[in-house]
Structure formats: C-alpha cells, structure tokens
C-alpha positions, 0 to 999 in steps of 0.5 A: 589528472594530466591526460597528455596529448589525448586529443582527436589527432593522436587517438583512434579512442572515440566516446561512441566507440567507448561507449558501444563497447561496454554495451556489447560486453554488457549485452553478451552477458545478458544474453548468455545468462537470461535471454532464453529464460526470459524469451520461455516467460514471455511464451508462457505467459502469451500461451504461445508454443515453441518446440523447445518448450516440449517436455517429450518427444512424443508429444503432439498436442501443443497446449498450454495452461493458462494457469500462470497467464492467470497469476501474472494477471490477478498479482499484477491487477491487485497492485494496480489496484493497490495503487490507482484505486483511490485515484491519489497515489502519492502525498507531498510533505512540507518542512514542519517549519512551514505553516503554509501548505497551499503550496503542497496542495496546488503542487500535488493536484498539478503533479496529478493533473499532468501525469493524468495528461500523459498516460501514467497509468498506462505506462506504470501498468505496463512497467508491472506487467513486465515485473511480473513476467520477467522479474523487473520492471524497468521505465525511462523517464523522457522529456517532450516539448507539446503544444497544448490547445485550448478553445477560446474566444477573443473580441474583435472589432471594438467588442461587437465580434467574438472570435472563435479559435484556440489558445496554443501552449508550449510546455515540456512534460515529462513521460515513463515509457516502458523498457523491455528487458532485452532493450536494456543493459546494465553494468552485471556487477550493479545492483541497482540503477545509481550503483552502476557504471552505466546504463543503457536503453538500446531499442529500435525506434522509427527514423521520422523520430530521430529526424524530428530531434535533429530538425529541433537540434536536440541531435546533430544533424547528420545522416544516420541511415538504416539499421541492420536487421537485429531479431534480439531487439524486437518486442516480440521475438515471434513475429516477421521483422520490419526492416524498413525506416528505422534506426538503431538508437543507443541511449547510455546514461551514466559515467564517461571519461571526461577528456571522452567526453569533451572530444564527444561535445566538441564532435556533436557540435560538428555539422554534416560537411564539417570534418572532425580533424578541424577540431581543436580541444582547449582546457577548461580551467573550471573543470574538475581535472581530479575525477576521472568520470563525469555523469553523462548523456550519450546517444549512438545510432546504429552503433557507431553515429554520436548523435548526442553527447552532453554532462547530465543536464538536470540539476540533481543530477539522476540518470533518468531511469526507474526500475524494480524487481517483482521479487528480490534476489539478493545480490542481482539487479535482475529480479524473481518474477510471476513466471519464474515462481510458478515455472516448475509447476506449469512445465509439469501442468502443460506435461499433464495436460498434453499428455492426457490429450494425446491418449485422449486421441488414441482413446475416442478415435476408432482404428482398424486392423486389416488383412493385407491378404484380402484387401485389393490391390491398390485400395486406400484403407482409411476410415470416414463416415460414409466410406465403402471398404473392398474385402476379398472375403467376409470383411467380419475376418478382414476387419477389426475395429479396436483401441488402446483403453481408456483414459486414467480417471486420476489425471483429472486430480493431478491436474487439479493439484498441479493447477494448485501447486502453481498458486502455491508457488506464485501467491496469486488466488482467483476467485473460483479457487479461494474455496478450495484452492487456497487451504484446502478447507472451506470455512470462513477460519480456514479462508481468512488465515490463508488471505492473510498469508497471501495479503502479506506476500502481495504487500512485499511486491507493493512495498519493492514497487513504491520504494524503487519505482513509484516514489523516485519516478514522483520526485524525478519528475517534480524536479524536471518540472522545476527545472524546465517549467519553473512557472507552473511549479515553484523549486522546493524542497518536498517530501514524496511519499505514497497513499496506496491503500489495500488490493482488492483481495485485502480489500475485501478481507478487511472489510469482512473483518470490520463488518464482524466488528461492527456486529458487536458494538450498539449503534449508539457507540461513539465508533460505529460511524467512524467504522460504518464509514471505514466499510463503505472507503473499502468498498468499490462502489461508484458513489462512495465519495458522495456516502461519505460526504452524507454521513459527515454531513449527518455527524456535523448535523448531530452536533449543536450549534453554539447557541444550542450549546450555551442553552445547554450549559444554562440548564446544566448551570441551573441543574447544578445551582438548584442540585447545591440548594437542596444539598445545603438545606439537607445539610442544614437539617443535619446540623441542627439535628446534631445540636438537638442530640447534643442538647438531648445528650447534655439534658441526659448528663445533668439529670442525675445531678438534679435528682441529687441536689432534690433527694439531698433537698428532701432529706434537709428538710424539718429536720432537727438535731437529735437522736429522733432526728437522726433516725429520720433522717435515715429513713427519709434517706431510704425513701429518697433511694427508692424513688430515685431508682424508679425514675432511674429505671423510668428513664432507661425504656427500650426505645431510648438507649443511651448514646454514650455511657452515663458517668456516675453521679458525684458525690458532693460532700455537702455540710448539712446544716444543724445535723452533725456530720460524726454523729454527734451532737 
C-alpha cells in the first residue's frame, strides 16, 4: 500500500494525537455506561456513604450493611485459597519426546522463586479483589531492571584476609501490577484483550518515575511538566487529590498505522533541542507495505508528549496485559462481579436497616409537648438530665411527655431474609450462616447438598481465573524471561498448566466425605493409607508435609526388602514342591486302588465260569454209558445246580453290591466223553 506523501511536513496527523484520540472516545464511553455503577460498588463494598445512594428522602441514618463487604470477602478468600494454598500454582509440561525433565523442574522452581521475589500473591489478590467488586480483574505485565544483593566474602592479601561485602546482580524480572477499571480502556466492540483495536493503561503516576526512564533512555528525554487535575482517575474517587509532581502517563499497546508509527519512531528519537521538521522519512524495503496496522507500544504524557513509540518488542509478539471477568456476560469485556450479584439485595437491606434505625429514634428518645400559653417568654424548651422547665401554671397541664410507639418486631426477620436473599444472589457462605443460611435446614443432608451447589459456582469463577489470568500471565512472563535473561532460563517450548486444588469451603467438604468413607473399610484395606493420606493433604495443618512424608516412610517400611523377598519365594517355593509330593503320593494310592477294584472286578466275571467248568467236572465223572448212567447223571446234574445256587446267594451278601451288572455265564457246549449227547447208546 503506497501512503503518498504522508510525511511529518505535509500532515498535522501525529501518532500521539491518533492515539489520544481513540482513548478519549473509548473513555466516554466507559464513563457514560459503567463509571457511576462501578463508583456505587466500590462504596458498598468500602461501607462508605454518599447521598445519591439513599433510597428515600427521609432517611437520616447513613448505615451501610456489611453483608456484601463480606461476600467479596469469603469468594475472594476461597479462590486464593484455591490457588496459593499449596504453595505450587502452576505445573510445566514438556514434549512427550523428551525423556528429560530436569529442565522443567529447574524451570518451574526458578519461575516460583522469582515471582515469590516480586510479590505475585500480592498483586494477584489484588487483581481478584477488584474482580469481585467490579466484575474484571485487570493486571499489566511490567519489565524492571534490579540489582539483587547478596553478602559474600572475598580473599585479600594472598588468602590471609577475608573481605566482607556484597555480590550486586543486574537482572530484568518481571512484575503484575494491578490496574483499576477507571484506569484502563478498551475497544467497547472487544471482548477480550487480543480481539481489541487496543488497549490502554491511562493513570497518574509520580514524575521521579518518568524522569528515572528518561535518565535510563527508555523515554525521550523531554520535559513533560505537570498534569492537570483529573478526579476520574484517581484510585479513590472520595478522597482530596494531590495535584503536585506527577504525570498523566498513557500507555496504549495494541494496532497503530504503520507510516504512524514511523513518523512516531523517528520523532522519540528526537532530543529536547531538536526540532521535528528536521525529520527526513526514508523507506524501509523490509517492511511489509500490504498490512496497514502494526503491533505497537505507545506511551503519551499528560495527553499530548510521545515519550515512547516502538514495534512491540517481544518476541511472540502479546500485548502485555492480563484480565478476567469474575463472572461472564456474554458478548462484553466487562464482567458480573460480587457487588453487581448481590446489588438488589443490599440497596434493600441498607432500606431496612435505616429505616428501623430512624423509627428507633422516634421510639427511645422522650419528646415533650407543651403549652406555649404558659411558658415564659424567651425560654428554650429542650430536654436534658438535670435541666429545670419554667411553667406559669401547674407544669403536669403544661407538660406532656409522649412517643410514637414501638418498633415492629417483624423487621428483625426481614432483615435476616434480606441478609439471606444477598448470599443467595452472590454464592458467598460465612461460616455462621452454613447452618441456617444456606438450606434452611440444619442437617448434615441438607448442608452437604447445598456446599455442593456453592462448590460448583465457586469453581466457575476459579476456571475463568486460570484460563484468562493465572496461565497467560505464566507463559507471558517465561517468555520475557527467555527473551531478556536467556541464561537463567533456556527458550523452549513448555506447556503451562495449573495445580490449584480445592477452597477452603470444599476443602472441608471433601474431607467430611472422605472421613464418612474411611469409617466403612477395616484398617487392613489396601486403600485406607491411600485415603488417610488424602484427609490429612486436605487439612490446613503446619506439619502436614512432614505427616505425609511419615506415612510414606511407614508404607516403604512395611514393605520387604529384596532379600526378605527371595526368603519368601523359598518357602512359598518349598510350600509348593512338598503341596506336589503329597499330591502325588494321594494320587498314586488312588491308582492302585483302582487296579485293585479292577483286579477284584475281573475275579468277579471269571467266578461264574470256574463254578462251570467244576460243576460240568463233577457230573463227568465215573460215569458209564447206560440207562443207570443217565439216571445218574441227571440227578448228580441237579445236585450241582443246587450247590451252585448256594455259593451264587454266598456271593451277593449286602455289604458287596456288585460294581457292574454280571453277564450270564455262557454255556459251553462241551462233548462228554462215553455219554452220548442224543441219548443214545
């Protein structure tokens, strides 16, 4: 794209002109859409009193409920305890491919040890607290150059002396500094930081600052002056403002025209006594003329001084500012905070409240009426202990001593279910309401379910804070570690993710459940260690690491050593090998048992055929051919059947069934000899 003549003589367009101008549009319309509500939370939940926040007009007392300054409290608590109560907030992956990972654990414990140096939990506390109130938590990411010290000893005169001293140290770390929301403006189209225009951090900061950045040259050295006095700006908008030594800085991060931008680079570059019509632009053949915008780093002071104006310097190129919504809204930047949930509640608990004050006036303080007629002239009738009031008459017809009633017994209760109705509406449980409060019921049944409920809404809010603050402000600042300290921290490529573990509330759910659980298992379970040690993680007791570290100890201690473990599998060895012996003696009496019953089976089938062979044996014998013989034969034939049914019904006593079914004896034809077989001679 060809700009034509676009250059520092022929236009009266200056990048800090371009750039105040889209922060004063932005500004209007921040203050015409959010500034008063925003200004009515910070005063509720501050318990300060303002006239505009009465709800009548007669009201006189100036009250204010605690009741939502106590649920900012408690939902901001337990997501800091949520996220620092383990100490380790954040993890660091590596690629699967890498086997290593004494990388990752050097880089999480020096990511740990620096932002412990700089104050994060300070900062991010205070990112939450204004979350809460206001419905975003907004933080900018700052580099600073600082010289750590460390005391050290050094040998002088060949080694016979030790000097005493310290080791200094320059290093860049990097800082989260809060940003209120009147301090901060934002494309009103954007619904998040990268989808914006720009953004801009637009605040009162003291002058020695600025003048410290110029003496550094990270600001041109130009006089800025003094700012004009600007009571939207201030931190507290209900308090005097100090008008004296400080500067109106205007720090914008985002897209600039780029032919801006160098006019911009060319004018920082300017000194003091230069003048900017010395200014001569020449093209640069490596930029990129097709894109219009170009991600930039803009600072103006008081308005209308360019102090700054560079290409974003980091190498992947992010603007440097973090924020999150306590609660979406969809299609907004600006989020749904504590106050804003609980809002309707409190107006109408502060109405109560002041209300029952105000009759409670009427009601314990005595009034007088009077007769005008008998009072003397020129007297003051006002009542107080010990004061004397002149009548002209008997004072009992003069005086009258009344009051407008008493107060209503039932605003007590109102009172206590508006007090409800705004734990209701912003999730947050103290722990003198959990029994009453929270399900109107007191049983263990009836708590349970509803910190369950509250569990979950807590966990929305700890989700939108890791995802949209927590994590991008790690890998932010890993990456300008990288960048400017690349000795202290090696440029890869990690994966962040978060540890947090659970509030305190679902802390102590959690381990009520796993106590009920632990009460239904015997102690030689193999999982009532693993969820002994679970109770006591979950506990917020000072030597829990060390209970921990006990009971692994105990369960490393229970188990055998190797040597225990090979006398083991030698007895379970020989337990084994004499199990087999007997195994196979029992089996070898089996099987000759079962040759005996077939021996015994065998004897039994041939019995029959010997008691044949005999009986045919007995009838054979002597015998001659004849009429005589063959009469004897019959009979001695008769005899033998006779005896051979005997031993048959010998043989079948009760005691011996036989094992299978006796096949007939066969009947062997045999050829007697001398008896003929047709019965004849």
């Amino acid at each position: 794209m060809d700009y034509g003549d676009n250059d520092v003589l022929s236009t009266d367009e200056h990048l800090e002109n371009w750039v105040m101008a889209k922060c004063d549009s932005w500004r209007d319309h921040y203050e015409s859409n959010y500034s008063e509500k925003f200004e009515e939370f910070y005063r509720l939940w501050r318990g300060i009193w303002a006239s505009e926040d009465s709800m009548r007009k007669s009201e006189r007392s100036r009250i204010i409920s605690p009741a939502t300054q106590q649920a900012v409290e408690s939902s901001v608590a337990e997501i800091e305890e949520a996220t620092f109560g383990r100490g380790k907030y954040f993890d660091i992956t590596d690629d699967m491919a890498d086997p290593e990972n004494l990388d990752i654990v050097y880089l999480r414990q020096k990511l740990h040890e620096d932002f412990e140096k700089v104050g994060l939990r300070k900062s991010v506390g205070e990112c939450l607290i204004n979350s809460a109130v206001f419905g975003t938590g907004i933080g900018e990411i700052i580099l600073e150059d600082v010289k750590e010290m460390a005391p050290a000893t050094q040998p002088v005169m060949g080694g016979e002396l030790q000097a005493v001293g310290v080791n200094i140290t320059d290093r860049t770390v990097t800082k989260l500094r809060p940003v209120m929301p009147q301090n901060f403006l934002i494309d009103p189209v954007a619904t998040s930081i990268e989808d914006a225009l720009g953004v801009a951090v637009d605040e009162f900061v003291p002058r020695h600052q600025v003048q410290q950045l110029q003496e550094q040259g990270v600001y041109r050295d130009i006089y800025v002056g003094q700012a004009a006095s600007d009571y939207d700006l201030e931190p507290d908008q209900d308090l005097t403002s100090f008008d004296e030594d400080k500067v109106r800085l205007t720090k914008y991060y985002g897209l600039v025209p780029r032919y801006l931008l160098k006019i911009g680079e060319q004018e920082a570059m300017l000194g003091e006594d230069e003048d900017i019509a010395d200014i001569e632009l020449e093209g640069d053949e490596e930029d990129n003329e097709d894109e219009y915008f170009v991600e930039a780093i803009v600072v103006v002071a008081n308005g209308s001084i360019l102090l700054k104006a560079e290409e974003n310097p980091y190498m992947m190129q992010d603007r440097p500012i973090v924020a999150f919504p306590w609660d979406v809204v969809p299609s907004k930047f600006w989020g749904r905070g504590v106050c804003e949930k609980g809002y309707n509640s409190q107006k109408a608990l502060d109405t109560e409240l002041r209300a029952r004050i105000d009759a409670l006036a009427l009601t314990v303080h005595p009034m007088m009426g009077m007769d005008a007629t008998r009072l003397p002239r020129g007297s003051r009738p006002e009542v107080r202990p010990g004061k004397i009031l002149l009548t002209n008459g008997d004072p009992r017809t003069a005086l009258f001593p009344f009051n407008f009633g008493q107060v209503n017994q039932i605003t007590f209760a109102q009172a206590a279910e508006l007090q409800k109705m705004v734990q209701t509406a912003t999730g947050a449980i103290d722990s003198a309401g959990i029994a009453g409060s929270i399900n109107g019921d007191s049983t263990a049944a009836g708590i349970s379910m509803s910190l369950g409920a509250i569990i979950k809404r807590h966990k929305r809010t700890l989700i939108n804070f890791q995802q949209s603050f927590l994590i991008p402000f790690v890998q932010k600042a890993a990456y300008r570690y990288m960048q400017f300290d690349p000795e202290n921290y090696p440029v890869k490529d990690y994966k962040f993710n978060t540890t947090s573990t659970l509030g305190i509330i679902a802390r102590e759910y959690e381990v009520t459940q796993l106590v009920q659980l632990l009460q239904t298992m015997p102690q030689e379970s193999p999982v009532y260690n693993t969820l002994l040690q679970s109770i006591i993680d979950n506990m917020n007791l000072s030597n829990r690491e060390e209970l921990i570290a006990k009971m692994q100890q105990a369960e490393q201690a229970s188990q055998p050593t190797p040597e225990q473990q090979q006398a083991q599998q030698a007895v379970q060895q020989a337990q084994m090998a004499f199990q087999q012996s007997q195994t196979d003696a029992l089996s070898g009496q089996a099987q000759e048992s079962q040759s005996r019953a077939q021996k015994i089976a065998i004897e039994a089938q041939l019995l029959p055929q010997e008691l044949e062979i005999d009986k045919i044996k007995a009838i054979t014998a002597n015998l001659k051919a004849g009429d005589q013989d063959d009469k004897e034969f019959e009979r001695r034939m008769k005899i033998a059947q006779t005896m051979l049914k005997e031993k048959e019904i010998d043989l079948k006593t009760p005691t011996q069934q036989p094992t299978q079914q006796q096949q007939p004896p066969q009947q062997v034809p045999l050829q007697l000899q001398g008896v003929p077989t047709n019965g004849s001679n």
